[in-house]
N, C-alpha and C positions, 0 to 999 in steps of 0.2 A: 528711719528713726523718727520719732516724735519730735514735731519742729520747735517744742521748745526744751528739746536736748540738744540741740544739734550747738556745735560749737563750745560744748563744758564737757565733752568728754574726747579722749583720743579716741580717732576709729579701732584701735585694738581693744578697747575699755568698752567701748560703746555694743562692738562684738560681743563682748563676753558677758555683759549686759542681757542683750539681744536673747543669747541663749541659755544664759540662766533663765529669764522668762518664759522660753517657750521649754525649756525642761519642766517649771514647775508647773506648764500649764498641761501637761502628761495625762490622755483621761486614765490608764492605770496608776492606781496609786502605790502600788511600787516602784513606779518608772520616775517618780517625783523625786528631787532633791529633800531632804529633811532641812528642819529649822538652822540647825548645825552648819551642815555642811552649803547652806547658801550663807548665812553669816560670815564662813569663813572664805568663801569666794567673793565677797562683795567688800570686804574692809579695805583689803589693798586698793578698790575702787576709789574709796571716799575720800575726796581730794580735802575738802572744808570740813572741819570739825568744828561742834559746840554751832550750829548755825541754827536759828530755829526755822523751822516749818512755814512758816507765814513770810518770813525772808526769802528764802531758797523759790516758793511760790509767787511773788513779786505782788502779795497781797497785803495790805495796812492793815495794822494790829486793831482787834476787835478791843472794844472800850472793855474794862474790868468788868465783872459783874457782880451785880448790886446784889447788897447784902437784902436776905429776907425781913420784913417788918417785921418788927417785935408783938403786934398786938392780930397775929393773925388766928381766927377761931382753929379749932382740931381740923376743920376740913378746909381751912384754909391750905392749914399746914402738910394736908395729907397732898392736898393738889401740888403743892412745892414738892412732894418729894414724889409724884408720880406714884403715889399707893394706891391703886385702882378697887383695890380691895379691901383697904379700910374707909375711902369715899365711898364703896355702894353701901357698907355697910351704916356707916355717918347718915348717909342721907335714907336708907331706911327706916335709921332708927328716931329720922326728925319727920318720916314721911305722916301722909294725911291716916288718922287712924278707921274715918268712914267716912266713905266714897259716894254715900246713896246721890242718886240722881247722876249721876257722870259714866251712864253705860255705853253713850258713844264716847269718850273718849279714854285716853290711855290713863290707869290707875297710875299714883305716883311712883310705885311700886314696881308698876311697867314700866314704866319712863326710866328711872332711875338702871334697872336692869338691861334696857336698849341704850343706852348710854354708855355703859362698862360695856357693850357688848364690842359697839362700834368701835370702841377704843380698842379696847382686844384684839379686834380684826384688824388693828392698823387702817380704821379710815377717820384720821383726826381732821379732815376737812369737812366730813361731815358731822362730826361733834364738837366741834366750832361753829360750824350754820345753825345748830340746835342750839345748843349757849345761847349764840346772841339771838335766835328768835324769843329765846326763854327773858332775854334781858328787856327786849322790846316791850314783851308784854308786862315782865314786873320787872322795874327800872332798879328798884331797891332791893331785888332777889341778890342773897350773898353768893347763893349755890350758881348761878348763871356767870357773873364775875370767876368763883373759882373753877367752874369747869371752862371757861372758856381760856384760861393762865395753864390749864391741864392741855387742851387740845393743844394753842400755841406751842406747849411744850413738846410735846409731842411730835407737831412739825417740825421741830428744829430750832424755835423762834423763842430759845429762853430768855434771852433780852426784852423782847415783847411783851412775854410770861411773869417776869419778874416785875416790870414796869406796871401791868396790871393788876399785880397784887397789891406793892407799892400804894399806885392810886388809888385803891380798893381801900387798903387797911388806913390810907390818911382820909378817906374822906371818912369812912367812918368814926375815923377819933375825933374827928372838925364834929361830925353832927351830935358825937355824943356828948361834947364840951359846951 
């Protein structure tokens, strides 16, 4: 048994535990217990009711999360809600209109496109390293702030995510005051 079950359940409880688990871990999936009928094997288990998730796991309750600024652009807004498809569209339709002289490098067009791609594919650590390269170079870019609150999000780190926009959307009202 998992040694941080050990001691909260009777060894008869803990058995039947055991084997509800490796029933549902059945590779035919007729040989599975259905939603139902593990539900109903596992009530009579549940010793504690009404206990939340974050107690039971002896982990400290995450801080509430902050509300979104009131003053963020559409693709601030798209990046809040992880709309990957109306940011490439946003930033196409703010992208550069002629490119001439930039045939080594990636048109905004591409860029923007390898960007949703990476995200797509699930590799938001690499569209976090691109963000902040993007930041680096233009410090004032709003699209490198909000995709970089996107990748965050992405990883997990919507506290982070939020907090960046946050930052984002106040210092903008500071400079524009």
């Amino acid at each position: 048994m998992d040694s941080s079950l050990e001691g909260q359940y009777a060894n008869d409880d803990a058995t039947k535990l055991v084997e509800l688990a490796s029933k549902r871990l059945q590779f035919e999936a007729r040989e599975r217990p259905d939603t139902k009928f593990l539900l109903t094997a596992v009530t009579p288990l549940q010793k504690q009711k009404e206990v939340a998730s974050h107690v039971l796991m002896g982990l400290t309750k995450t801080a509430a999360v902050l509300p979104l600024p009131t003053m963020l652009s559409p693709l601030g807004k798209a990046c809040a809600r992880m709309d990957l498809t109306a940011i490439h569209d946003i930033l196409l339709k703010t992208g550069y209109k002629n490119e001439e002289g930039a045939e080594n490098e990636l048109s905004f067009q591409e860029w923007t496109q390898q960007v949703q791609d990476i995200l797509n594919t699930k590799k938001a650590e690499l569209a976090l390293r691109d963000a902040m390269q993007a930041q680096v170079c233009i410090p004032d870019w709003p699209t490198a702030f909000y995709l970089q609150a996107l990748a965050l999000s992405k990883l997990g780190m919507e506290t982070d995510a939020r907090d960046m926009l946050n930052d984002f959307a106040a210092s903008r009202s500071a400079s524009i005051a």
